[in-house]
KEROVEX-70790 format. One record per residue (C-alpha): y, x, z; residue number from 0. Coordinates in steps of 0.05 Angstrom, whole numbers, plus 5000, padded with zeros to 4 digits. Layout:
<recs>
> v	u	w	pafi
> Y	X	Z	NUM
...
</recs>
This chain:
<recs>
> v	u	w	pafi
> 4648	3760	5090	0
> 4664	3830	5105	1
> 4592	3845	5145	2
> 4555	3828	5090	3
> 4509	3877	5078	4
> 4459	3880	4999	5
> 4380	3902	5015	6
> 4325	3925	4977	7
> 4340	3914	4891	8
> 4413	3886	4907	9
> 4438	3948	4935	10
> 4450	3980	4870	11
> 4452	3912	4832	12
> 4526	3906	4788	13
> 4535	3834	4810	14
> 4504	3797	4880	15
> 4497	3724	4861	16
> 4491	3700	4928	17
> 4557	3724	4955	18
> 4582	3711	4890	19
> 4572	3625	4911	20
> 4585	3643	4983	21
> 4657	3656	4964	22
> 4664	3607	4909	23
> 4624	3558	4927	24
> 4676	3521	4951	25
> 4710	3509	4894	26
> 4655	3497	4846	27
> 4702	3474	4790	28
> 4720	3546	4783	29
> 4649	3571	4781	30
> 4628	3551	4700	31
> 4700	3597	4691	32
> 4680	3648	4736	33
> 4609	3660	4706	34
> 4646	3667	4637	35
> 4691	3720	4665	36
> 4621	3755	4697	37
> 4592	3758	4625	38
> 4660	3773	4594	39
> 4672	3838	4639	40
> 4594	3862	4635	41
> 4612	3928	4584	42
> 4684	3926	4615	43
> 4689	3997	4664	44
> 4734	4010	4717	45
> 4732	4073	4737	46
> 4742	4079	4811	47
> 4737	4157	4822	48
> 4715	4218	4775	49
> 4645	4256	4792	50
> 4648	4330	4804	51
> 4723	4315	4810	52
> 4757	4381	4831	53
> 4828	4353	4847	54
> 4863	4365	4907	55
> 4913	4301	4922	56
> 4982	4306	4974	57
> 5003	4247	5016	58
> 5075	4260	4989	59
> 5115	4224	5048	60
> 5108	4213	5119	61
> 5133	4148	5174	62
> 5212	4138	5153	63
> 5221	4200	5106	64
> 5265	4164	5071	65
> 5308	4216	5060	66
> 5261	4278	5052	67
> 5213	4248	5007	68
> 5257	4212	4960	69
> 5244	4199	4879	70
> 5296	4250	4865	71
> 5271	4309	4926	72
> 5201	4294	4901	73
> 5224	4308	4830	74
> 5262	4365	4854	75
> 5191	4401	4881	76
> 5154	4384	4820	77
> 5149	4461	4805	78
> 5123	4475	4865	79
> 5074	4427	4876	80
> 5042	4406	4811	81
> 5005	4471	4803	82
> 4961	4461	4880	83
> 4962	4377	4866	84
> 4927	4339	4812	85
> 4957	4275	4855	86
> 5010	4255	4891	87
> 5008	4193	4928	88
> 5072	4152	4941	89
> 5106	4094	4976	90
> 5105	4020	4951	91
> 5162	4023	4900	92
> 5184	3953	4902	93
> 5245	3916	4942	94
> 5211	3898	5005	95
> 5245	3856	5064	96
> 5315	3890	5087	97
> 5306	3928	5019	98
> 5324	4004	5048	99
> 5295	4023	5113	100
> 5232	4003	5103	101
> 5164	4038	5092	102
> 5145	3990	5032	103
> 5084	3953	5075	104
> 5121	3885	5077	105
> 5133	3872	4997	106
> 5178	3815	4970	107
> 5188	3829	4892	108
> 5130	3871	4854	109
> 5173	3879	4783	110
> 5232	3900	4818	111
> 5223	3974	4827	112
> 5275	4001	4881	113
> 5264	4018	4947	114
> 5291	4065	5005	115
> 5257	4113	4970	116
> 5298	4098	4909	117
> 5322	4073	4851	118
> 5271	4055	4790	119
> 5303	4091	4742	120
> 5293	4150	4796	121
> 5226	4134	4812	122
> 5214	4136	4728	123
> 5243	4203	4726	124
> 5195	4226	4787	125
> 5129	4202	4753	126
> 5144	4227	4684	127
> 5167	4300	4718	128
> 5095	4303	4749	129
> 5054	4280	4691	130
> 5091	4334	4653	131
> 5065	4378	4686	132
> 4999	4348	4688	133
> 4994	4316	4757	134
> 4990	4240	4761	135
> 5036	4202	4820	136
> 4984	4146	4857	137
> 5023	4083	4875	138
> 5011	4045	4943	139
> 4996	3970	4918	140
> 5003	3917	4979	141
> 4971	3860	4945	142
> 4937	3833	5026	143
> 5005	3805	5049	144
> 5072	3788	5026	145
> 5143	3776	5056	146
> 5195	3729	5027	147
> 5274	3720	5021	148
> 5284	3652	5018	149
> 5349	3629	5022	150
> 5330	3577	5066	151
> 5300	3612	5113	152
> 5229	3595	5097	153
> 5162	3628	5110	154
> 5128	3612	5050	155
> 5181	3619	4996	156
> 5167	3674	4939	157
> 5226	3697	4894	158
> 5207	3677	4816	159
> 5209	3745	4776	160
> 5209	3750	4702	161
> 5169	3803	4664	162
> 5154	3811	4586	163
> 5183	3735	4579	164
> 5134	3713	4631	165
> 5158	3678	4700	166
> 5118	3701	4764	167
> 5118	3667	4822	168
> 5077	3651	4883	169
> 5077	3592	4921	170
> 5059	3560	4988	171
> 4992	3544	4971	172
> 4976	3616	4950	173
> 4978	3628	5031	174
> 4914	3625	5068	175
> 4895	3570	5104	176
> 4879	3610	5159	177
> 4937	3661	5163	178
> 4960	3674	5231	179
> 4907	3652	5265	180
> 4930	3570	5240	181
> 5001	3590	5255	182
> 5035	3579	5182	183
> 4997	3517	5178	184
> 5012	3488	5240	185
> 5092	3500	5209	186
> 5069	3479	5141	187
> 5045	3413	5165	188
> 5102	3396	5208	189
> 5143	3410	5146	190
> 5108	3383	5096	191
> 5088	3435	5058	192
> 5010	3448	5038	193
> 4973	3516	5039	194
> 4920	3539	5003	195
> 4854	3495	5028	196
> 4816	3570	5027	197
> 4808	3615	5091	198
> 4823	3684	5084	199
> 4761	3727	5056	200
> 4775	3787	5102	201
> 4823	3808	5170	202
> 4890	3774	5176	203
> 4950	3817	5191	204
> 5008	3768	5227	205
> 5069	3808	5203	206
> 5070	3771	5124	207
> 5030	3720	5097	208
> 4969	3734	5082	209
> 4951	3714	5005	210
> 4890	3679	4983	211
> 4857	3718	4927	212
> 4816	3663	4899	213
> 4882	3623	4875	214
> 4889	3635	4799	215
> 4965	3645	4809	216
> 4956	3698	4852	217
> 4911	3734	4817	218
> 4953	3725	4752	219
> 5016	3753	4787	220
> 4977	3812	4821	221
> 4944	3826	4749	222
> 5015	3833	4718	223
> 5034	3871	4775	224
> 4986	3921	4768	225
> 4982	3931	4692	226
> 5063	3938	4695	227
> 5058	3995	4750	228
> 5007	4030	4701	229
> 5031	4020	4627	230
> 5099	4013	4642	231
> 5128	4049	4707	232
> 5072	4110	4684	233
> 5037	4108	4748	234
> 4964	4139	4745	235
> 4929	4104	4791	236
> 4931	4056	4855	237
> 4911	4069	4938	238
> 4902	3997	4958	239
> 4934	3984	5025	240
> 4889	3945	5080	241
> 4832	3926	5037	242
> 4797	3896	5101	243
> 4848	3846	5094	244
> 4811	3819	5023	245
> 4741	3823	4996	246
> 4723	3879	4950	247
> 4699	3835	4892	248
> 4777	3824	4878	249
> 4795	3902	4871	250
> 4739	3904	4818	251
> 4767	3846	4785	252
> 4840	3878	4790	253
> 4823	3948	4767	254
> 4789	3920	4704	255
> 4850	3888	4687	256
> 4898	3949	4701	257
> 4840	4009	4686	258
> 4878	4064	4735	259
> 4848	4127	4729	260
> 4843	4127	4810	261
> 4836	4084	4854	262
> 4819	4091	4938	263
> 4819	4036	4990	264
> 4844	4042	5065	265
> 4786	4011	5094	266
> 4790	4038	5169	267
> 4715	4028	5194	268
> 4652	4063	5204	269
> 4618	4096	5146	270
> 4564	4047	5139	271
> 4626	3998	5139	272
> 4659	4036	5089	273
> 4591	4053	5043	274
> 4596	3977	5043	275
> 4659	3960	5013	276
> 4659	4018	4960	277
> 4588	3998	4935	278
> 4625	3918	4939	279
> 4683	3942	4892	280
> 4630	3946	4833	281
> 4639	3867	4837	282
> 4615	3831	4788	283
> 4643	3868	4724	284
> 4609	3940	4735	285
> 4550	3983	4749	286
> 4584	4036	4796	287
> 4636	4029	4841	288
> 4707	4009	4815	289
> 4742	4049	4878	290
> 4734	4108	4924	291
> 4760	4106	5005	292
> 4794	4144	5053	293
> 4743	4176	5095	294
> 4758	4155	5164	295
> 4702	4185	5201	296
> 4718	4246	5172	297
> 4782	4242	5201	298
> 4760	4213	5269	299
> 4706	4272	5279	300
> 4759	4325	5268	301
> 4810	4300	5316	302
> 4751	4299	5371	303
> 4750	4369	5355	304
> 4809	4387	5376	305
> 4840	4343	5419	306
> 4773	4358	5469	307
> 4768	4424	5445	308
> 4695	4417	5428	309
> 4683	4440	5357	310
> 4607	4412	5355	311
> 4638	4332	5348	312
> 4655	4352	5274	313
> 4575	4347	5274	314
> 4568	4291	5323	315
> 4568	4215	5318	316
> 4561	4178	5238	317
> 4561	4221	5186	318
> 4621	4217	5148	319
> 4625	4181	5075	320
> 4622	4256	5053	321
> 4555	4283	5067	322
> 4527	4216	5030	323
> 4499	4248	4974	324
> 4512	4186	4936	325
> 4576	4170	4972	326
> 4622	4227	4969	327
> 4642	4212	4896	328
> 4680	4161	4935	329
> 4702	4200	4990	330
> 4776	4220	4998	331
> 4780	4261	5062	332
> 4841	4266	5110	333
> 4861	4291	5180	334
> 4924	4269	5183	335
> 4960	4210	5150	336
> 5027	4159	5170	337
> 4986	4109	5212	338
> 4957	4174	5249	339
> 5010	4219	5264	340
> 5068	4222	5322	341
> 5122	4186	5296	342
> 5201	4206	5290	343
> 5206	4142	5335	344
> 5163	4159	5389	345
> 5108	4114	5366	346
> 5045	4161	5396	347
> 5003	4135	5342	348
> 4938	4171	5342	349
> 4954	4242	5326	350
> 4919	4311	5313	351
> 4966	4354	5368	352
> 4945	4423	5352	353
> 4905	4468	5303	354
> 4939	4433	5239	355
> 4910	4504	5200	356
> 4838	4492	5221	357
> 4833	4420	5199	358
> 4865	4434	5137	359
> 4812	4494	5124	360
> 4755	4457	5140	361
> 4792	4392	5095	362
> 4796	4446	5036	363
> 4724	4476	5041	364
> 4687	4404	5047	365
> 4662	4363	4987	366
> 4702	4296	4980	367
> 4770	4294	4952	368
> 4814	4323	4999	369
> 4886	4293	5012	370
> 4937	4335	5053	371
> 4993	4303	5089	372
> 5057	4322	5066	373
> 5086	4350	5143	374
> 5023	4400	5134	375
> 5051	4408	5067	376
> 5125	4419	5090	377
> 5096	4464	5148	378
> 5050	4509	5116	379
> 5058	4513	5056	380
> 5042	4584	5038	381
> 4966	4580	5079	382
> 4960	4512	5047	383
> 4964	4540	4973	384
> 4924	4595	4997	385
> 4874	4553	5015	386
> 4873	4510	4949	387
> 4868	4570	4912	388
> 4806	4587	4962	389
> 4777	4514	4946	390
> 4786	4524	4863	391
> 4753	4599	4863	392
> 4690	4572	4893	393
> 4692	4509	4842	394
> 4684	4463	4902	395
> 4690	4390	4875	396
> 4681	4318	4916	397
> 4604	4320	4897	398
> 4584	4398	4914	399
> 4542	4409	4972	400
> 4551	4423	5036	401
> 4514	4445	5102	402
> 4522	4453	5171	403
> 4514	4528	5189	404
> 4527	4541	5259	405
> 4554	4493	5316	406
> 4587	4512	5382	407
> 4628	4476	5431	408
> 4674	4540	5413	409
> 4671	4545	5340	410
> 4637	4505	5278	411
> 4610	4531	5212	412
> 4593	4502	5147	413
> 4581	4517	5074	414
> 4592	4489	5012	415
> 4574	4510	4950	416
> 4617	4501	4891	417
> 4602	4510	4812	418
> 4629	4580	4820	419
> 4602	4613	4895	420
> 4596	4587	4960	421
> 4658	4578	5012	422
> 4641	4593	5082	423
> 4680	4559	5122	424
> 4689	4579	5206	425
> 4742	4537	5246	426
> 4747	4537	5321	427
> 4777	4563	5386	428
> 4742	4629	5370	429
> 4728	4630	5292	430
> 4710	4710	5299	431
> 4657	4701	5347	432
> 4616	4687	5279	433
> 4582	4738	5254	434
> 4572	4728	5178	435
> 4529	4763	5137	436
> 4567	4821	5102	437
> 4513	4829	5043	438
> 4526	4763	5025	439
> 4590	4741	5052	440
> 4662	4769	5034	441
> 4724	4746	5080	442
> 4779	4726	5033	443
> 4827	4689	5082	444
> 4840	4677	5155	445
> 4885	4650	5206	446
> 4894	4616	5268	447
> 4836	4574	5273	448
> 4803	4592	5217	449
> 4765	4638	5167	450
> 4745	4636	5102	451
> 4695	4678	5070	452
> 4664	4672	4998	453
> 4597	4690	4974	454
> 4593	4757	4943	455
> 4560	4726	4880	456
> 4617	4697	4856	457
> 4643	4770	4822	458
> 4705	4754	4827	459
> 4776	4781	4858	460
> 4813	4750	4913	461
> 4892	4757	4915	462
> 4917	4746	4984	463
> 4990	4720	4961	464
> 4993	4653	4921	465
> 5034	4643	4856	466
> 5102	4625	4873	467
> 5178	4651	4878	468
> 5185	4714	4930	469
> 5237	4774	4948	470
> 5219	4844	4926	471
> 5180	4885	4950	472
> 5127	4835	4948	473
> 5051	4866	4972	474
> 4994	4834	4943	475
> 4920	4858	4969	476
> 4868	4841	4928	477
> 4798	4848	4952	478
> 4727	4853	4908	479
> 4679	4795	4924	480
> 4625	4820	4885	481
> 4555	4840	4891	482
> 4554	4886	4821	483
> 4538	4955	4829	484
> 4594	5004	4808	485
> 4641	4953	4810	486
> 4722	4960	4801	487
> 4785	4922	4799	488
> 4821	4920	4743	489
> 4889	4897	4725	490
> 4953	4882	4685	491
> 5022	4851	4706	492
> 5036	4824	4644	493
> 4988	4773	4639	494
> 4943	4802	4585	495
> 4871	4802	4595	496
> 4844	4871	4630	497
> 4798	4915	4599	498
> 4758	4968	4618	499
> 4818	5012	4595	500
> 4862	4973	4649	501
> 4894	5002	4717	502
> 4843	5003	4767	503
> 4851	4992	4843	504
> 4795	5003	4898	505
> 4779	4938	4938	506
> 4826	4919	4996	507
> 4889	4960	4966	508
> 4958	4934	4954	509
> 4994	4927	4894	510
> 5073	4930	4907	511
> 5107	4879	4860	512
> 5184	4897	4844	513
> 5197	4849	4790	514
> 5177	4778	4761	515
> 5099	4790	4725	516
> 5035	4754	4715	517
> 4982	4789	4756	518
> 4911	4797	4721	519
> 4863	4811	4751	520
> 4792	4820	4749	521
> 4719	4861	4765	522
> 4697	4908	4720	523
> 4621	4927	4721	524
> 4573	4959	4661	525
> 4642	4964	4611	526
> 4652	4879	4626	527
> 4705	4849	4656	528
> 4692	4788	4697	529
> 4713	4737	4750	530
> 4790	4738	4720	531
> 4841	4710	4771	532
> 4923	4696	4757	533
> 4974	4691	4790	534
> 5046	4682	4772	535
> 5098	4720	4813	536
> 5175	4706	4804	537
> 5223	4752	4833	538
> 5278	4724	4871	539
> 5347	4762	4863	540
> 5416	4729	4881	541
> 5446	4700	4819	542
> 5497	4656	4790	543
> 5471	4589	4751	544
> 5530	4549	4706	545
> 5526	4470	4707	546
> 5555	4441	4639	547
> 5576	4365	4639	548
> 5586	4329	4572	549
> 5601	4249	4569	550
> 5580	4207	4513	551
> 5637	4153	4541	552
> 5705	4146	4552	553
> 5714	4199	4618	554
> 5767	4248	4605	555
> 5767	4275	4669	556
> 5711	4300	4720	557
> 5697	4316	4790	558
> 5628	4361	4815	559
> 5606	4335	4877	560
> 5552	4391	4889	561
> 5497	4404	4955	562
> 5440	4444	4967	563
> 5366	4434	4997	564
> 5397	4444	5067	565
> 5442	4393	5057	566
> 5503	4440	5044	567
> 5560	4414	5014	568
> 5578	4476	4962	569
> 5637	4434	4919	570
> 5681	4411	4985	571
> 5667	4340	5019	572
> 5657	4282	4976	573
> 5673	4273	4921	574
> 5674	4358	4907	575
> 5724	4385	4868	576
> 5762	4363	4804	577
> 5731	4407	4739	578
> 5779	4436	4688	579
> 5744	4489	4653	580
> 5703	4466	4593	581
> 5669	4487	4530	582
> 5665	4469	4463	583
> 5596	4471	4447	584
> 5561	4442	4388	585
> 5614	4394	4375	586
> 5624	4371	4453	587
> 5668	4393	4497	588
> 5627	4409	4565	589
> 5663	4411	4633	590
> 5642	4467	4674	591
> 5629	4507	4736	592
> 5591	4562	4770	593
> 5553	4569	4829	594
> 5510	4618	4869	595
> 5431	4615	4895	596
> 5428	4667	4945	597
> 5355	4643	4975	598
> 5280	4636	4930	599
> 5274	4568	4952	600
> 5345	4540	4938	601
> 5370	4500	4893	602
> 5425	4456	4881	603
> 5443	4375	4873	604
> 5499	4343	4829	605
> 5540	4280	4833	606
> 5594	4271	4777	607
> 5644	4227	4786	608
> 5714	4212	4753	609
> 5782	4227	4780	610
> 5804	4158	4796	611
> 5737	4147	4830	612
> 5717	4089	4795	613
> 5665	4120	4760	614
> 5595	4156	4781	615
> 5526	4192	4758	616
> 5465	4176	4795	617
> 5442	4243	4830	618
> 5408	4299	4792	619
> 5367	4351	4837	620
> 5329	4408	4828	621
> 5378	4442	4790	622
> 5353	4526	4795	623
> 5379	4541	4722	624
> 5439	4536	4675	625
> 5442	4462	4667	626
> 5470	4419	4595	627
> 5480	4356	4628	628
> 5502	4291	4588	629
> 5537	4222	4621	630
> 5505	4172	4587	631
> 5530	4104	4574	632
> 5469	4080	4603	633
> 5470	4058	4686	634
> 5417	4054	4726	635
> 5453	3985	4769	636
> 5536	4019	4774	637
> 5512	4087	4771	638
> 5508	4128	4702	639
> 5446	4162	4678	640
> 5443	4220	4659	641
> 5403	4258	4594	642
> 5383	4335	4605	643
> 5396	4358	4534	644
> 5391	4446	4565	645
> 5337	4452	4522	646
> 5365	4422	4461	647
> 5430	4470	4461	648
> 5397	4529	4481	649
> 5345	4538	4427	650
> 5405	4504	4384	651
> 5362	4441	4360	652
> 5397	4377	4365	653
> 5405	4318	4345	654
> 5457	4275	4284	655
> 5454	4209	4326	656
> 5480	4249	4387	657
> 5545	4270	4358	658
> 5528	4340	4361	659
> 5528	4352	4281	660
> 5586	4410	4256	661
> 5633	4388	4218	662
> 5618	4360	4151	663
> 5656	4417	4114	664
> 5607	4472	4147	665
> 5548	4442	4121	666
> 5511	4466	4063	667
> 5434	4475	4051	668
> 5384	4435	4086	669
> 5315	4457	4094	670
> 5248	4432	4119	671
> 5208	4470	4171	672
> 5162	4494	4110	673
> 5226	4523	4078	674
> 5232	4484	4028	675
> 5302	4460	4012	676
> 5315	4379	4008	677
> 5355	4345	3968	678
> 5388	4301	4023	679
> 5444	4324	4071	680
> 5444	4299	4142	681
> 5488	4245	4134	682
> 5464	4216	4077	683
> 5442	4140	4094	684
> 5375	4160	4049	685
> 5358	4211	4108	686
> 5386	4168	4158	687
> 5323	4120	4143	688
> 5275	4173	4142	689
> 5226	4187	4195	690
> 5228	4227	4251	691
> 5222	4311	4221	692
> 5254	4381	4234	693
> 5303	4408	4195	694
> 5337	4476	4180	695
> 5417	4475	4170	696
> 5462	4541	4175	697
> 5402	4573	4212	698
> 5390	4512	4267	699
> 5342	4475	4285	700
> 5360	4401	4282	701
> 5310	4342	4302	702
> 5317	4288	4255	703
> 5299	4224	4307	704
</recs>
């Protein structure tokens, strides 16, 4: 099924009738059903990947980063990375076989959310951090294969799960007939068990059983699956592990059911291959395709690069899905991902050995949606956000365009040309052989392997430090790229917008930075001020932070078990020291303790647990600021959760049903938020019942819930 290929009127049809009967066919007394469904899902739209899409997404884990890339160290660089990623990608979240240790790729349960990554009510905390700050988290959905945990032993046992009152569960006859090559059947037979009577529609992979797509039970359980990851775990969208395991027709079916925002396919093949099975996923419910895919030529072309060292292959051989006019949409480009790289284990794999900076550059300045691996990430971080930055200036998105400008076995050229200006882009062995044009051509950014150079039309001004937290004295350039005559930089550090009555600065100079500002900054030409640019500088000084700890259970005493991001025990060995100094604040009493960041990019982690032992918090991260920190009575399995309430008590709003209320005797006028003063107190049962408002008492805020 998977070489099928649509001509002439089909190619852009929404629904090909004749695969449609060469897959069901078969089973013709689902075909009247099927044909309902077709009509059914005509208006319904999936939408498989934006157009003009300027996102940048991050691979956020690598082979057995178990511990690196956890819920709760993911959650902890939230700050940091939501302002360069629009989308983080992420592990299958679900208990797979052996439950920790294990990558995800061999799922057993789909509504039981915990992994080696960890725990769901972790993995809840992680998504809604991110989409706080305005950055969806992608989930990886294995829906090809599936392990088991029977107890006896069996191959083709699934455990029953219950979800909203419904039972799931799969059964031997959800297998494929053909999985492992006739293997399962052969053991099926001889134990009197029955498969499914269909083949498989695409590859087989031997390490699970592969699941037939055309049962009605397994698409009912994978349906579920999918809608729970989105509506309820808060997931924005799916990447679809081994699609060439199952044909594309399902994933349109699936993503009109769960409606992700995103969704890509790892369909490793050649680009007509891959054209293929996007323009499939429109199935038979769409008009446009209902997925994007990983780019994998795009990927193969740059490792020929520079593994031979020969930097005309990145335009040699099948164009990638990316220079398809029609294609790129669709595109999400990569040069580096967990199948590809050298592995912890030794497991050679297929990896890019050298020039990480150049293939990033070029992965930055190319249409397509680019998606960095998180080692790049880890490693180079400050060129990486540079580059971003680079990538949103021009205005590049997945569907500008892009041409080859110069090609040498020594260095490669290309430009693409964004909403805003055009990014050159030069990667190579010898990047500076290229001779750009100066009158149209301004080099913003370089490095080893790579330049990057934007066209002077853009009137705009390039700062060559990104936003982020630094030591003074931090040195900022910033350089004109402008083709106005008479044209100056001008600026503020307080993030007003400059005016002609600004602070100028000539082209190429330095600004010296001493303490925390926004820079603004912009080109002033004819009395106008154009081409803004921001960025946010934070100035790092040693400081103490305090961590408050407040219990809404029985725990009168507490012990701070406290590390850093280097894995520093700063409290003693487990379980850190007993904590006798408290507060009363707002009506609690708060245990506390202080501790020192001496670095920009530390921060601290916090386990509380009771004297006696008996008793523990799961783990908060992240933690770069005073801290209010409530126990809940809430657990996420033995382990308490844990409510944030620091911005409650420190702009003094809080809520009655938390206990936090002053006495009864201090109370005396209420008012609304208008100023108007009610005739309820707090505790009246009247207000109890009302709905949710703000009110004014002795001067504080307090959030009526």
């Amino acid at each position: 099924m998977k070489n099928i290929r649509r001509r002439n009127n089909f190619q852009q049809s929404s629904f090909n009738f004749r695969l449609f009967f060469r897959i069901f066919a078969p089973d013709m007394k689902r075909t009247v059903l099927l044909i309902l469904m077709f009509t059914l899902h005509l208006t319904v739209k999936a939408q498989g990947w934006p157009a003009d899409y300027e996102g940048v997404m991050l691979q956020g884990f690598y082979w057995d980063s178990y511990n690196e890339t956890s819920w709760a160290k993911l959650q902890a660089q939230a700050d940091e990375m939501a302002p360069y990623f629009q989308l983080v990608w992420v592990p299958q979240s679900g208990w797979c076989n052996s439950g920790y240790n294990m990558m995800g790729y061999t799922p057993v349960y789909y509504f039981w959310q915990k992994s080696s990554f960890g725990s769901e009510a972790q993995l809840r905390s992680m998504i809604a951090t991110f989409r706080e700050k305005g950055t969806g988290v992608i989930a990886d959905v294995v829906i090809n294969h599936r392990n088991n945990m029977g107890s006896n032993g069996s191959w083709v046992d699934y455990p029953a799960e219950t979800y909203q009152g419904q039972t799931y569960q799969m059964l031997p006859s959800d297998i494929c007939q053909d999985d492992d090559e006739g293997k399962t059947a052969e053991w099926a037979g001889q134990n009197g068990i029955n498969l499914s009577g269909n083949n498989d529609t695409g590859e087989g992979w031997p390490g699970c059983r592969d699941l037939d797509h055309k049962s009605d039970n397994v698409q009912r359980c994978i349906k579920a699956y999918l809608k729970f990851l989105i509506d309820d775990i808060g997931y924005t969208g799916f990447r679809y592990d081994m699609v060439k395991g199952f044909y594309a027709y399902f994933i349109a079916d699936y993503n009109a059911e769960a409606k992700p925002a995103f969704s890509v396919g790892e369909y490793w093949d050649s680009t007509s291959k891959i054209r293929e099975w996007v323009s499939n996923s429109k199935g038979y419910i769409s008009d446009k395709p209902t997925s994007a895919a990983f780019d994998f030529q795009f990927r193969y072309r740059m490792r020929d690069a520079i593994n031979n060292r020969d930097w005309r292959h990145l335009g040699y051989d099948e164009k990638p899905l990316s220079a398809d006019n029609y294609y790129k949409q669709y595109a999400v480009t990569f040069v580096e991902n967990h199948d590809t790289e050298h592995r912890s284990n030794g497991a050679e794999q297929d990896p890019i050995r050298q020039d990480t900076l150049a293939a990033n550059a070029y992965l930055l300045a190319m249409p397509g949606t680019p998606c960095i691996f998180y080692t790049h990430w880890r490693d180079c971080k400050y060129q990486l956000k540079q580059m971003i930055l680079a990538r949103r200036q021009a205005g590049i998105s997945n569907t500008s365009a892009s041409k080859q400008v110069y090609s040498a076995s020594n260095y490669y050229a290309a430009s693409t040309t964004g909403k805003n200006a055009t990014l050159l882009c030069v990667v190579g062995n010898t990047p500076n052989s290229y001779r750009a044009s100066t009158s149209q051509y301004t080099e913003i950014l370089s490095g080893k392997g790579y330049r990057y150079l934007l066209s002077r039309s853009a009137n705009t001004v390039w700062a060559d430090v990104p936003d982020g937290t630094y030591e003074a004295p931090l040195k900022v350039k910033l350089t004109a790229v402008t083709n106005l005559s008479e044209a100056k930089i001008v600026y503020t550090l307080d993030g007003s917008v400059p005016t002609a009555d600004s602070p100028t600065l000539a082209s190429g100079a330095t600004l010296v930075i001493e303490a925390s500002c926004t820079l603004t900054a912009g080109i002033l030409s004819a009395g106008k001020v154009v081409g803004i640019q921001q960025r946010k500088y934070d100035i790092f000084k040693p400081h103490d932070i305090k961590l408050y700890v407040s219990t809404d259970i029985s725990w009168p005493s507490m012990t701070f078990y406290v590390w850093n991001n280097a894995d520093k025990q700063m409290n003693g060995n487990w379980p850190g020291k007993r904590v006798t100094s408290y507060e009363n604040i707002e009506g609690r009493k708060w245990f506390c303790q202080t501790f020192s960041l001496t670095s920009p990019d530390e921060y601290i982690n916090l386990v509380v647990s009771n004297t006696a032992g008996n008793k523990q918090t799961v783990d908060v991260t992240g933690i770069r600021t005073d801290r209010y920190l409530c126990i809940s009575s809430a657990k996420d399995e033995s382990k308490y959760l844990v409510e944030d309430l620091t911005t409650d008590i420190e702009t003094s709003i809080f809520s009655p049903q938390q206990g936090s209320l002053p006495p009864s005797s201090s109370r005396t006028a209420v008012y609304d938020i208008s100023g108007r003063k009610t005739v309820h107190t707090p505790l009246s049962r009247r207000h109890r019942s009302a709905k949710k408002t703000i009110l004014i008492e002795n001067g504080r805020k307090v959030v009526r819930l």
